[in-house]
Structures are given as structure tokens and as C-alpha cells.
PDBQT receptor file of N, H, CA, C and O in Angstrom, charges set to zero:
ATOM      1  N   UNK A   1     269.406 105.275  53.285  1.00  0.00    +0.000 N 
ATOM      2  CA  UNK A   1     268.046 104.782  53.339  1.00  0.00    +0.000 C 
ATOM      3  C   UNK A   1     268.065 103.309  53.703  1.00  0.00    +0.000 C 
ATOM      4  O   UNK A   1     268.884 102.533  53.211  1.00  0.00    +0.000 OA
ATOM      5  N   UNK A   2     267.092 102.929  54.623  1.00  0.00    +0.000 N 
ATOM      6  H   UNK A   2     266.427 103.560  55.022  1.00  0.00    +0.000 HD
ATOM      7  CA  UNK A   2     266.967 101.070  55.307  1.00  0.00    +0.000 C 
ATOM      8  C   UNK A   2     266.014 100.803  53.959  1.00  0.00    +0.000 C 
ATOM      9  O   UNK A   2     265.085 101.426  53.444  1.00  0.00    +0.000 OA
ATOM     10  N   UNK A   3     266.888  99.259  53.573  1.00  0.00    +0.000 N 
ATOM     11  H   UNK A   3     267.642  98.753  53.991  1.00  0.00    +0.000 HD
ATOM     12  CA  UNK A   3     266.167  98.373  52.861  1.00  0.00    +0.000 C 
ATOM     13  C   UNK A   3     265.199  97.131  53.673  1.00  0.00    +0.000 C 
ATOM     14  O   UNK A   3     265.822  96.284  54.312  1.00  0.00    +0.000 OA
ATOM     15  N   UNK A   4     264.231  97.083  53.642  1.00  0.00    +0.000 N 
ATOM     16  H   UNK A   4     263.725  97.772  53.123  1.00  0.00    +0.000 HD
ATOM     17  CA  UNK A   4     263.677  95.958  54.107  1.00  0.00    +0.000 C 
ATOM     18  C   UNK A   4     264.172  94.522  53.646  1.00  0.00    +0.000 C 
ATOM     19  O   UNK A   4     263.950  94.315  52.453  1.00  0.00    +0.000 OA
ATOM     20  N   UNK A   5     264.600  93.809  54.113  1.00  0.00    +0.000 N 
ATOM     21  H   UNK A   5     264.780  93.977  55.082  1.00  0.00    +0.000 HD
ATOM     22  CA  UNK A   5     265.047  92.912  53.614  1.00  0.00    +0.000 C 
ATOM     23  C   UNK A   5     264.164  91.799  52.907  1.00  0.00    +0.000 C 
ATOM     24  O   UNK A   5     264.618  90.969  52.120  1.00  0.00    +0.000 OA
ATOM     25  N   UNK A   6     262.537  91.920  53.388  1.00  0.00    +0.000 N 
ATOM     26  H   UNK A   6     262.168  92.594  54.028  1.00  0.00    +0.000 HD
ATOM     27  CA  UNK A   6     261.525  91.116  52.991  1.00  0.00    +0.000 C 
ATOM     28  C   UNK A   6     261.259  91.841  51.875  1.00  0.00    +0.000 C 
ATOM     29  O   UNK A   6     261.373  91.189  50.838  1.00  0.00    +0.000 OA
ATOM     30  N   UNK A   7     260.919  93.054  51.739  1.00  0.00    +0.000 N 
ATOM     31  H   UNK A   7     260.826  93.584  52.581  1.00  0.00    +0.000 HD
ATOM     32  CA  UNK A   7     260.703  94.093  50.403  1.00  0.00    +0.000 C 
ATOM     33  C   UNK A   7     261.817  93.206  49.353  1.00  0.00    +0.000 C 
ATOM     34  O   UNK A   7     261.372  92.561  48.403  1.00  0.00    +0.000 OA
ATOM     35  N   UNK A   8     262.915  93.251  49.577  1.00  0.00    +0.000 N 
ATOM     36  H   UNK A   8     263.277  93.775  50.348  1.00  0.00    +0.000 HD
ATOM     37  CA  UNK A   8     263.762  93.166  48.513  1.00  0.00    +0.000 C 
ATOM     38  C   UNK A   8     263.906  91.769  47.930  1.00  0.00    +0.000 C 
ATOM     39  O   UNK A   8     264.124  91.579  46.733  1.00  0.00    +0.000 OA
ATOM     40  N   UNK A   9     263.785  90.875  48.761  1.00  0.00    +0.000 N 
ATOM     41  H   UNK A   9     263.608  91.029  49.733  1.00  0.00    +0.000 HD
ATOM     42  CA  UNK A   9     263.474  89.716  48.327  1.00  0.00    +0.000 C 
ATOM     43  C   UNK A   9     262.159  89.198  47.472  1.00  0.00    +0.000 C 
ATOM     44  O   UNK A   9     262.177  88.331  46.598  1.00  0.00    +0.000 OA
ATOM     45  N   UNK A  10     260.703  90.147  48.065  1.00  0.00    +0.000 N 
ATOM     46  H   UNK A  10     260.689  90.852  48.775  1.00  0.00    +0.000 HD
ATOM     47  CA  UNK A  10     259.730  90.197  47.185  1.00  0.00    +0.000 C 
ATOM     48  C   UNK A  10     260.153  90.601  45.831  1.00  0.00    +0.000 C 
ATOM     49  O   UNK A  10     260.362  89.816  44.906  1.00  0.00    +0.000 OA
ATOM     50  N   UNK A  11     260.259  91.835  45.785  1.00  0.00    +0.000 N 
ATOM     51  H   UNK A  11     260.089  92.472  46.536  1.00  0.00    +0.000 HD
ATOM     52  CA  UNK A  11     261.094  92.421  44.305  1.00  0.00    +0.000 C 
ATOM     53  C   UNK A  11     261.805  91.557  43.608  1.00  0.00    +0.000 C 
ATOM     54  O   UNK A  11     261.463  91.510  42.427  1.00  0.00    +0.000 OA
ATOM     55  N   UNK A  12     262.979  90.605  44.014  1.00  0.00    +0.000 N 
ATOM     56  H   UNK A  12     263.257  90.643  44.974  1.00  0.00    +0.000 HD
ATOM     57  CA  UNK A  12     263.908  89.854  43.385  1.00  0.00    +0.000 C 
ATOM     58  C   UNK A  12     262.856  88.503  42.923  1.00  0.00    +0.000 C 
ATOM     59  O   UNK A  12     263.227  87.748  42.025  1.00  0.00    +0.000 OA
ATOM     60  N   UNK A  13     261.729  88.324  43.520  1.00  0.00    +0.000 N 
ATOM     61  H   UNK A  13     261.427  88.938  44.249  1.00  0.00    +0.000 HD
ATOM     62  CA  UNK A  13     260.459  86.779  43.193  1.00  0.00    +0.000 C 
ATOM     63  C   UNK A  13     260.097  87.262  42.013  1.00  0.00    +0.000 C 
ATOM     64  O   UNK A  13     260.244  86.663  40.948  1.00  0.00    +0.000 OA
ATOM     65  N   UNK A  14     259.352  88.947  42.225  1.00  0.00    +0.000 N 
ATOM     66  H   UNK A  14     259.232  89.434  43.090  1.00  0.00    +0.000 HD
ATOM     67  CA  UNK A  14     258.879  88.909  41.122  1.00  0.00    +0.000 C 
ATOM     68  C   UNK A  14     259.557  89.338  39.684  1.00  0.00    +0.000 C 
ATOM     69  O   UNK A  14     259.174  89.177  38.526  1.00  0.00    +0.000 OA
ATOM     70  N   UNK A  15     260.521  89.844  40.150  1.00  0.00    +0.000 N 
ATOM     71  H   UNK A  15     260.832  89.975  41.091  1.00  0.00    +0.000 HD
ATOM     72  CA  UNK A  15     261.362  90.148  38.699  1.00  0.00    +0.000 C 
ATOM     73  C   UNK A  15     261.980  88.778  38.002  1.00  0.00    +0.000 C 
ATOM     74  O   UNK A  15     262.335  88.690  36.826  1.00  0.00    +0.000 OA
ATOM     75  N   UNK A  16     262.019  87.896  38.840  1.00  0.00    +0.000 N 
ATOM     76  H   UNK A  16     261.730  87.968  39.795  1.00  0.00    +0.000 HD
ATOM     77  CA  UNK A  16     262.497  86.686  38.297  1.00  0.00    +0.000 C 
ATOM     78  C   UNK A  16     261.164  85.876  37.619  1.00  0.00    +0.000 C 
ATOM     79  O   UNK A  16     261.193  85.181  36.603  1.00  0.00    +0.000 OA
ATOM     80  N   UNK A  17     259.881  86.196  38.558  1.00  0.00    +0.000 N 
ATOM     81  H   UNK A  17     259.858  86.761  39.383  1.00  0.00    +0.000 HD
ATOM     82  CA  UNK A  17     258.747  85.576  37.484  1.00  0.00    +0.000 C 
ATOM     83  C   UNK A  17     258.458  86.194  36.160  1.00  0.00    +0.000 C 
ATOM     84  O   UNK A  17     258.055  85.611  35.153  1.00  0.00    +0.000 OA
ATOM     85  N   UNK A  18     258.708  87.383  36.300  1.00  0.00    +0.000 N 
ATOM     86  H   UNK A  18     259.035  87.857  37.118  1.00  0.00    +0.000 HD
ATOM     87  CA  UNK A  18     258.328  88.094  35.116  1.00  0.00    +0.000 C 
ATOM     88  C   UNK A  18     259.280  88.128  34.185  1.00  0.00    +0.000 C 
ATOM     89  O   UNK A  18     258.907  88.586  33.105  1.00  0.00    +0.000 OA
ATOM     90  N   UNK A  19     260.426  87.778  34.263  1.00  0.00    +0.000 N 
ATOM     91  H   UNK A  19     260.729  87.406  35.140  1.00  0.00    +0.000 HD
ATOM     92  CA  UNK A  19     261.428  87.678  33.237  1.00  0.00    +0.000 C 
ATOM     93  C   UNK A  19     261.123  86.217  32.835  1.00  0.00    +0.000 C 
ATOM     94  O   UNK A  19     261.505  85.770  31.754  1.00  0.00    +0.000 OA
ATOM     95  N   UNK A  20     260.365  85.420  33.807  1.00  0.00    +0.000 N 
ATOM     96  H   UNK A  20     260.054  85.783  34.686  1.00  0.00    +0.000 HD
ATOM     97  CA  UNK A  20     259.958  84.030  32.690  1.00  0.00    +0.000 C 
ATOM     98  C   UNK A  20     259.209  83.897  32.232  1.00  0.00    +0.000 C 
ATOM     99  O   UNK A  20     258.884  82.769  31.861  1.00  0.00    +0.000 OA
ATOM    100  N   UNK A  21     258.273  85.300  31.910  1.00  0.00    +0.000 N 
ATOM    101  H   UNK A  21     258.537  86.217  32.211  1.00  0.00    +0.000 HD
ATOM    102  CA  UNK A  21     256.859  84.922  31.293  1.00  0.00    +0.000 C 
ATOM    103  C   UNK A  21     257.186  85.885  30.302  1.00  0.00    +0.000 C 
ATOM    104  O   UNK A  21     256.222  86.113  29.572  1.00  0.00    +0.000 OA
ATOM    105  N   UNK A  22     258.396  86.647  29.971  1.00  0.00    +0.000 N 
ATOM    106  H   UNK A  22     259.180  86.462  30.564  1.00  0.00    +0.000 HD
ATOM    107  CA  UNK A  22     258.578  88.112  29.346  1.00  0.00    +0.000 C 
ATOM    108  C   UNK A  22     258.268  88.987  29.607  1.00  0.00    +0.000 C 
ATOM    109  O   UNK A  22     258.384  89.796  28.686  1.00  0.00    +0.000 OA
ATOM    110  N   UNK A  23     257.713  89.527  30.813  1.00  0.00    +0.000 N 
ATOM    111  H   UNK A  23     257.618  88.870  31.560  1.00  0.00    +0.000 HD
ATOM    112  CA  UNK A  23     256.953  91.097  31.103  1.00  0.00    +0.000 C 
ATOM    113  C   UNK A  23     255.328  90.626  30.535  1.00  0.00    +0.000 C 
ATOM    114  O   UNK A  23     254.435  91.429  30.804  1.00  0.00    +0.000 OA
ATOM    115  N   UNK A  24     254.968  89.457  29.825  1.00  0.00    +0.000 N 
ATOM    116  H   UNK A  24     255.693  88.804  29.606  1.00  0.00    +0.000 HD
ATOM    117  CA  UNK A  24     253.526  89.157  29.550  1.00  0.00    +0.000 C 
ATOM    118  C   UNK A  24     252.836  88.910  30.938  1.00  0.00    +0.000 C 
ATOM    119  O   UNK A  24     253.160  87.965  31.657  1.00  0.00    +0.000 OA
ATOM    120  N   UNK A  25     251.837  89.845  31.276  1.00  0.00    +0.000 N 
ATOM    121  H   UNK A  25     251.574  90.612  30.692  1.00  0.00    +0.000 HD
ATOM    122  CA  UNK A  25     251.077  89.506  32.175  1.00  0.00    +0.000 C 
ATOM    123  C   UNK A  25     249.813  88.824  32.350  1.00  0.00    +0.000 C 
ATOM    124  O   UNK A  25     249.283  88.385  33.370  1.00  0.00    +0.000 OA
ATOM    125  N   UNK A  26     249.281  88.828  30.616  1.00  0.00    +0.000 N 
ATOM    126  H   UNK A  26     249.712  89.185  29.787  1.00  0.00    +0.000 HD
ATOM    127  CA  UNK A  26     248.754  87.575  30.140  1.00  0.00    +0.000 C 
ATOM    128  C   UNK A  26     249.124  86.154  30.391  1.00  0.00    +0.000 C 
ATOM    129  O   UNK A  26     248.659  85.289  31.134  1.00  0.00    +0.000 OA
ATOM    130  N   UNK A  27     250.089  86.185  29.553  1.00  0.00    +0.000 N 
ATOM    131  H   UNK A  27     250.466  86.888  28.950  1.00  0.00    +0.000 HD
ATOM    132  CA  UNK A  27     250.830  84.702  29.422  1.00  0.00    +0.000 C 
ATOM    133  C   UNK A  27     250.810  84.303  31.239  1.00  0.00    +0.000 C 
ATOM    134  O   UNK A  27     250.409  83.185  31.563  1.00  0.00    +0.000 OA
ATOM    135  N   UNK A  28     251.179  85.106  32.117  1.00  0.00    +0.000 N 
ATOM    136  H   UNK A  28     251.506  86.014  31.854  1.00  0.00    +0.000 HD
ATOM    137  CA  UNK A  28     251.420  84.302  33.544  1.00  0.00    +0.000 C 
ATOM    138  C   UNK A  28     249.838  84.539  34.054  1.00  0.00    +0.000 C 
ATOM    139  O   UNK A  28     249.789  84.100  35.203  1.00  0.00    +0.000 OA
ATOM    140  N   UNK A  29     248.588  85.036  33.673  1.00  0.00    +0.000 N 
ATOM    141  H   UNK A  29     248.628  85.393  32.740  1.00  0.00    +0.000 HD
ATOM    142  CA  UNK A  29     247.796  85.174  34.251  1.00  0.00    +0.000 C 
ATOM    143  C   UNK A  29     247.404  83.619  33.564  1.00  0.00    +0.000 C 
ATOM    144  O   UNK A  29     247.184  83.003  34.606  1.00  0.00    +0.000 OA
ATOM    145  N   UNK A  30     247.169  82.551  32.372  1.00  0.00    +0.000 N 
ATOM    146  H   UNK A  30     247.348  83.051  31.525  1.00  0.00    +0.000 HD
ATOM    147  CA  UNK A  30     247.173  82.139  31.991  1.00  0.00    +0.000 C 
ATOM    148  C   UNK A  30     247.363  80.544  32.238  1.00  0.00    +0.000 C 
ATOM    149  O   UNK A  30     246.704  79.505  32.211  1.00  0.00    +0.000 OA
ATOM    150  N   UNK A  31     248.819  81.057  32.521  1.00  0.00    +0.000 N 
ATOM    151  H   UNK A  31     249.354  81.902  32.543  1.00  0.00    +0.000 HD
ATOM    152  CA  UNK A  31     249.805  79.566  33.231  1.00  0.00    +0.000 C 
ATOM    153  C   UNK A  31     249.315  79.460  34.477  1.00  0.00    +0.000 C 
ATOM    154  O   UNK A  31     249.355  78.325  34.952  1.00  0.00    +0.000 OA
ATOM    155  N   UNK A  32     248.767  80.498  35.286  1.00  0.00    +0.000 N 
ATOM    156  H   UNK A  32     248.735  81.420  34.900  1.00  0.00    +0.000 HD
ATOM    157  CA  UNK A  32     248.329  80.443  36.587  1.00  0.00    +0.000 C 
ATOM    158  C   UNK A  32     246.990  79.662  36.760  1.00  0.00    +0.000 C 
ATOM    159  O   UNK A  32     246.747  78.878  37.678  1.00  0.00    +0.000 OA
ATOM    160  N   UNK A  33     245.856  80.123  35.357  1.00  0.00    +0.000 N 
ATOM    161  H   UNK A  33     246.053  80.760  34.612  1.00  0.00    +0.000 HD
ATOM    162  CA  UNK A  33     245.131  79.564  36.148  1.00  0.00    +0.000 C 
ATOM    163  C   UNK A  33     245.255  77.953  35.383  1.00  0.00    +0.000 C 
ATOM    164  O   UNK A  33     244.739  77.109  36.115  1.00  0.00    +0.000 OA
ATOM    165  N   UNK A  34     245.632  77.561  34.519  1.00  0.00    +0.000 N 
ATOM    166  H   UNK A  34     246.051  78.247  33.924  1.00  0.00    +0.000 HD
ATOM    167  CA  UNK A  34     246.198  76.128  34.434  1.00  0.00    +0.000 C 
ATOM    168  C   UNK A  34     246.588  75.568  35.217  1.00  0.00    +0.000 C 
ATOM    169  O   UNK A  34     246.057  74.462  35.321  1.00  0.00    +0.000 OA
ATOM    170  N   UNK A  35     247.656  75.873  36.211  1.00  0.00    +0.000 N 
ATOM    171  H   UNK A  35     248.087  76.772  36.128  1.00  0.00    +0.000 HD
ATOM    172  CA  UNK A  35     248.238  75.299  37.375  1.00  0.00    +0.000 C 
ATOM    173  C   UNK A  35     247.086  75.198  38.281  1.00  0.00    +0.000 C 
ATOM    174  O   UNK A  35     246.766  74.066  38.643  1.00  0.00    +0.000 OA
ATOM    175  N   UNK A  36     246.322  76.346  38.759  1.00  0.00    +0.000 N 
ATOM    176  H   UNK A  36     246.581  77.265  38.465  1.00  0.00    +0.000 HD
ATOM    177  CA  UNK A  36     245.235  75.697  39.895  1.00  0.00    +0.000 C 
ATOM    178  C   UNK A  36     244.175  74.753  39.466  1.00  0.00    +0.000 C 
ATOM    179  O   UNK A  36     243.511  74.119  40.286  1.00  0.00    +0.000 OA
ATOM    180  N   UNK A  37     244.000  74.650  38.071  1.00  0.00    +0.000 N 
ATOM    181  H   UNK A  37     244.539  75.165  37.405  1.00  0.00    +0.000 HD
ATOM    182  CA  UNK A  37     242.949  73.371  37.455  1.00  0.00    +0.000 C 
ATOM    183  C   UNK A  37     244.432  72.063  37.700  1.00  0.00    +0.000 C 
ATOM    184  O   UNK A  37     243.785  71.105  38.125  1.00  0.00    +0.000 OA
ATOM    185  N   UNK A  38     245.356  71.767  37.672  1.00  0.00    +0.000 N 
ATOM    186  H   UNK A  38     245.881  72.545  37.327  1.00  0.00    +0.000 HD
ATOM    187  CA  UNK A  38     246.192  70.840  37.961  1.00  0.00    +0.000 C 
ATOM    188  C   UNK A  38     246.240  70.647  39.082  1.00  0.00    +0.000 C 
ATOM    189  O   UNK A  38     246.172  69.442  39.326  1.00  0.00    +0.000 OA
ATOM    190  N   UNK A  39     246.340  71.356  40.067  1.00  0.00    +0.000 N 
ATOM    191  H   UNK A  39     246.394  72.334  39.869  1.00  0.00    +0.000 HD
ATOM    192  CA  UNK A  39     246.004  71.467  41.414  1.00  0.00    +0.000 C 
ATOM    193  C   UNK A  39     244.916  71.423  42.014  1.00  0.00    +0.000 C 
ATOM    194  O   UNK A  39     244.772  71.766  43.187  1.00  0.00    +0.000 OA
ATOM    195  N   UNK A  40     243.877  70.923  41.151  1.00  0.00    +0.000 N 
ATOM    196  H   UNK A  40     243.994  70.644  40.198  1.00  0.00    +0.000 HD
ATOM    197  CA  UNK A  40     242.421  70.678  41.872  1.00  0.00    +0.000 C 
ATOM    198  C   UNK A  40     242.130  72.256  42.799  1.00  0.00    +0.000 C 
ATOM    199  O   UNK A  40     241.620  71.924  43.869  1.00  0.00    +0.000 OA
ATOM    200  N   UNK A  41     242.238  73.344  42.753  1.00  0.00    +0.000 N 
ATOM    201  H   UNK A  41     242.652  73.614  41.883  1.00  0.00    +0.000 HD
ATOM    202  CA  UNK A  41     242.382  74.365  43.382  1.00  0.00    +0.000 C 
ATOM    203  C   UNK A  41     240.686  75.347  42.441  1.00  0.00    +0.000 C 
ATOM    204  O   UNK A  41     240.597  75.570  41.234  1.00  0.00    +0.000 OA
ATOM    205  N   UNK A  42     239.699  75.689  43.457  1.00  0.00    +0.000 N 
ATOM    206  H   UNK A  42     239.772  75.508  44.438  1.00  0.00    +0.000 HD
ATOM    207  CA  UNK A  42     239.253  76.246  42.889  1.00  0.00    +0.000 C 
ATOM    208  C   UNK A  42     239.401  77.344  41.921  1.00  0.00    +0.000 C 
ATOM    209  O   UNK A  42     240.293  78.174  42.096  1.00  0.00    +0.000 OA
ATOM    210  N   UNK A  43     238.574  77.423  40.879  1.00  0.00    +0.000 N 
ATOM    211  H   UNK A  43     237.850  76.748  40.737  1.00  0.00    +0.000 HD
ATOM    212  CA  UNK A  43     239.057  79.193  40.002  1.00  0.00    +0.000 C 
ATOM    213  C   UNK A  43     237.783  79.479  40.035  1.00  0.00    +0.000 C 
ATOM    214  O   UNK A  43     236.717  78.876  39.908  1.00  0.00    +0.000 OA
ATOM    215  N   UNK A  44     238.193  80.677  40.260  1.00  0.00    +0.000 N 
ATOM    216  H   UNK A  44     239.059  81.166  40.363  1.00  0.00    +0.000 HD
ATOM    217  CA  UNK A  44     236.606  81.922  40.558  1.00  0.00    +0.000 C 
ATOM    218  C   UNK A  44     236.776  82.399  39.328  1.00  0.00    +0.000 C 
ATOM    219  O   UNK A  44     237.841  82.662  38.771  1.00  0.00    +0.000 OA
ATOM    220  N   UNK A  45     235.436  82.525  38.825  1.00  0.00    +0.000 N 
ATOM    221  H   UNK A  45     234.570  82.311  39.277  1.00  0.00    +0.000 HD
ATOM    222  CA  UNK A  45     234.900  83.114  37.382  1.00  0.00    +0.000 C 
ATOM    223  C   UNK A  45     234.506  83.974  37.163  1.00  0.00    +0.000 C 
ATOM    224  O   UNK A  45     233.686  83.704  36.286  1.00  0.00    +0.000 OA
ATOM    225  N   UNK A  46     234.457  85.700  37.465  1.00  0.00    +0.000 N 
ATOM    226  H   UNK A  46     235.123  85.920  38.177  1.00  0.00    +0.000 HD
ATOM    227  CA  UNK A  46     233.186  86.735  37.277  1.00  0.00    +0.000 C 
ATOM    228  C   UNK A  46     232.811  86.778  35.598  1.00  0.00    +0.000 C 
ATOM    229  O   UNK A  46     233.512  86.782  34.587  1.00  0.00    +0.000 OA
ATOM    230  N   UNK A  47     231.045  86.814  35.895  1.00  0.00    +0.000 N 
ATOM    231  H   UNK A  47     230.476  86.810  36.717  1.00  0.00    +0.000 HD
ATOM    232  CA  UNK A  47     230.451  87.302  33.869  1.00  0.00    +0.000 C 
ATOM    233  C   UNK A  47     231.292  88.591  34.095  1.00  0.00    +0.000 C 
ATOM    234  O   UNK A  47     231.658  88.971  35.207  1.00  0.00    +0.000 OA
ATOM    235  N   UNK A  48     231.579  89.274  32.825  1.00  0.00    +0.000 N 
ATOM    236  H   UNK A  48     231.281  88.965  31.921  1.00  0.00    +0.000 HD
ATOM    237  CA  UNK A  48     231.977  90.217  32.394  1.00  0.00    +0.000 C 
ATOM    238  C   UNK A  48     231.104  91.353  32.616  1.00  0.00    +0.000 C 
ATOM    239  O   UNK A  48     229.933  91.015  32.444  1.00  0.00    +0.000 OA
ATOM    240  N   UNK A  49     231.200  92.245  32.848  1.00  0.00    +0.000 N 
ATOM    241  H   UNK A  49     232.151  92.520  32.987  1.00  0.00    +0.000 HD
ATOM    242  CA  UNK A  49     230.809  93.488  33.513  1.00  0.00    +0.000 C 
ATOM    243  C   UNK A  49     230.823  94.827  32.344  1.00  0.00    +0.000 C 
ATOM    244  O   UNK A  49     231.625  94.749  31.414  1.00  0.00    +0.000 OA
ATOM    245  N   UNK A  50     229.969  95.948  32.443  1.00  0.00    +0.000 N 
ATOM    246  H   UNK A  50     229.318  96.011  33.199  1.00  0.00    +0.000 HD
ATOM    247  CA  UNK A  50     230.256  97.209  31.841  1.00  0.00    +0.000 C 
ATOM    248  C   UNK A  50     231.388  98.101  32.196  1.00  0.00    +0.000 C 
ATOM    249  O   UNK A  50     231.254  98.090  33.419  1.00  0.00    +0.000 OA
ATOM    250  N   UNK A  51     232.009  98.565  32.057  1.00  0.00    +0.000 N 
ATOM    251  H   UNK A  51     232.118  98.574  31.063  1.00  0.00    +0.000 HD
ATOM    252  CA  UNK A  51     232.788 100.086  32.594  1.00  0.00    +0.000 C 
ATOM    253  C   UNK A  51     231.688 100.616  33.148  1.00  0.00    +0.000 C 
ATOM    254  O   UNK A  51     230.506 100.523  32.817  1.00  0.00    +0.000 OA
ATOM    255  N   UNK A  52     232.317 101.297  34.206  1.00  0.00    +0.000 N 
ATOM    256  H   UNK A  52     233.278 101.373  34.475  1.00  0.00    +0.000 HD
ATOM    257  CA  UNK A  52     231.150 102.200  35.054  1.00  0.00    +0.000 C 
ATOM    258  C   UNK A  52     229.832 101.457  35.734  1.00  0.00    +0.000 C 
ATOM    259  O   UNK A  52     229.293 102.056  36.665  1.00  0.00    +0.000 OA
ATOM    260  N   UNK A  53     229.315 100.242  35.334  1.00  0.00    +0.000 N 
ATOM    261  H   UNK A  53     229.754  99.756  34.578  1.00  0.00    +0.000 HD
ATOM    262  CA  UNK A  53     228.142  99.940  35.728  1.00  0.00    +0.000 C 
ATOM    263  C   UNK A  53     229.087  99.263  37.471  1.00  0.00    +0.000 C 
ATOM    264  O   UNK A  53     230.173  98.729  37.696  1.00  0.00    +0.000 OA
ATOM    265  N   UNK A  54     228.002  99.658  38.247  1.00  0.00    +0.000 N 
ATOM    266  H   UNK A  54     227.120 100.092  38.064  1.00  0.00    +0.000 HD
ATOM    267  CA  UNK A  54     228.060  99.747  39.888  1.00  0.00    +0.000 C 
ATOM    268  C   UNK A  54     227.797  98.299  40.329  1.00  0.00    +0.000 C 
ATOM    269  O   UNK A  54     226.760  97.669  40.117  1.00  0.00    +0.000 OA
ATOM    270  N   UNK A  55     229.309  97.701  41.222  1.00  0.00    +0.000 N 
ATOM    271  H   UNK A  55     230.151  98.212  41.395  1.00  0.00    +0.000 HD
ATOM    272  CA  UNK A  55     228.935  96.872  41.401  1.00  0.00    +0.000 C 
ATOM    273  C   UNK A  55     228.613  96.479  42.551  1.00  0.00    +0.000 C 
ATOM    274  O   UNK A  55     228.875  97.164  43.540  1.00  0.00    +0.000 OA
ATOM    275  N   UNK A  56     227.848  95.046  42.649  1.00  0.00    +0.000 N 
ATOM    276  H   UNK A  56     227.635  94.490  41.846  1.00  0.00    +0.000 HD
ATOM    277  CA  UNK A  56     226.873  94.966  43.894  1.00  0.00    +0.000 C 
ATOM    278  C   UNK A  56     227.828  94.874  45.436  1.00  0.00    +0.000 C 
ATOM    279  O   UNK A  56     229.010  94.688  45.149  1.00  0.00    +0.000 OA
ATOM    280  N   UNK A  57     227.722  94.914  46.153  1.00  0.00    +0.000 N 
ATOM    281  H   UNK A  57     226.761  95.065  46.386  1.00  0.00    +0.000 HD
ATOM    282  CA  UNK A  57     228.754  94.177  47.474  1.00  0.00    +0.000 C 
ATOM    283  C   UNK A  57     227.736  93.982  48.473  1.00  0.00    +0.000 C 
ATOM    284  O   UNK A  57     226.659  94.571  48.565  1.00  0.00    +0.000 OA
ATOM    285  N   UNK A  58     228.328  92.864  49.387  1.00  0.00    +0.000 N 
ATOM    286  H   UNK A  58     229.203  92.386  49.312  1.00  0.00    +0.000 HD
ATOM    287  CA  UNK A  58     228.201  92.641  50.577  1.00  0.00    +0.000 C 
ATOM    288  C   UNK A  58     227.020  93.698  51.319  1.00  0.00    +0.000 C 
ATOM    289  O   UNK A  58     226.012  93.169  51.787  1.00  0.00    +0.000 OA
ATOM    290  N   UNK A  59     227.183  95.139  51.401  1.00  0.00    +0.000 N 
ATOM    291  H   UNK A  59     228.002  95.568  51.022  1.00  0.00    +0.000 HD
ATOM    292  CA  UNK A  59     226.397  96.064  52.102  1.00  0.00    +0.000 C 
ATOM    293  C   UNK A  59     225.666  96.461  51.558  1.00  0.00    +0.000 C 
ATOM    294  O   UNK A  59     225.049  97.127  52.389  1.00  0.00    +0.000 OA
ATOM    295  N   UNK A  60     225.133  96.588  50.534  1.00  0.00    +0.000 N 
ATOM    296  H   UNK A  60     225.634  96.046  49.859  1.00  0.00    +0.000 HD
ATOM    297  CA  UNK A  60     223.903  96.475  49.590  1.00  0.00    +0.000 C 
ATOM    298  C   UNK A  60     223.136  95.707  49.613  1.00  0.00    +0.000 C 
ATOM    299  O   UNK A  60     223.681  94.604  49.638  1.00  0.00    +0.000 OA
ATOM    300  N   UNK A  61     221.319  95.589  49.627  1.00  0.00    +0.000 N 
ATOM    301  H   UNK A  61     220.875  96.485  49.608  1.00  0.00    +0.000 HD
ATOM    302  CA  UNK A  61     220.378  95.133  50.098  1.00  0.00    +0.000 C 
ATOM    303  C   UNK A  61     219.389  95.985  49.143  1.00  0.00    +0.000 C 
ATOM    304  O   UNK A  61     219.293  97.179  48.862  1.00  0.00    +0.000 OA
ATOM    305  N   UNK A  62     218.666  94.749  48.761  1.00  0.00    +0.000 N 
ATOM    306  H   UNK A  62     218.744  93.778  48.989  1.00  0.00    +0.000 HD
ATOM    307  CA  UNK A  62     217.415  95.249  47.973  1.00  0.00    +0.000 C 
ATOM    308  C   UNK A  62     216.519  95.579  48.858  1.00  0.00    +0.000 C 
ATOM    309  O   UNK A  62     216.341  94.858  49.840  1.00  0.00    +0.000 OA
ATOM    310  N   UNK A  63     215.692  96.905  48.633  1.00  0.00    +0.000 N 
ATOM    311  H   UNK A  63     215.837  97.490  47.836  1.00  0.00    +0.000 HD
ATOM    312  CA  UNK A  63     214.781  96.905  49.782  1.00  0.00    +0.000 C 
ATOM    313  C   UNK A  63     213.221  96.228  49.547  1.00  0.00    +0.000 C 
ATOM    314  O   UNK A  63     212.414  96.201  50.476  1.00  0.00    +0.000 OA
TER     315      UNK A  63
């Protein structure tokens, strides 16, 4: 079987990030967005939402 060589190098980024956060995908969702407030980098905010309730997009139009 061909290994991609870009595949495998992705794989080896993220197993190495995630072994520094412990498998917490919290903890790096966390540190992440700290770093883009250090970085002057916008952070997008959504309000919190229902399960199931339908959400609006782009192609939707009130009539």
C-alpha cells in the first residue's frame, strides 16, 4: 500500500500536539483560543444553540 508522504507527516503534527495537551481536546481548544487573543487574531463567538433547532444559512431568506 502507497503512503502519502504529506498524510503521514500530518498524522505525526497531530499526534505530537495531542500528546502535549494529553488527548484533552478541551485543554488545546482552550490554549488555542488564548493564543489568537495574543495574536491580536480575531475569535468568532456563536450564542449557544438547541439540539435539533435549524440553523439559519446563507440560502435562507425571510419572505
Amino acid at each position: 500500500m502507497w503512503n502519502d508522504p504529506i498524510v503521514e507527516e500530518i498524522r505525526r503534527n497531530s499526534a505530537k500536539i495531542a500528546a502535549q495537551f494529553n488527548y484533552d481536546v478541551r485543554a488545546f481548544g482552550h490554549y488555542y483560543l488564548e493564543r489568537q487573543k495574543q495574536d491580536n487574531k480575531p475569535v468568532v463567538s456563536l450564542p449557544p444553540r438547541l439540539a435539533g433547532t435549524p440553523q439559519r444559512t446563507a440560502h435562507f431568506r425571510d419572505n
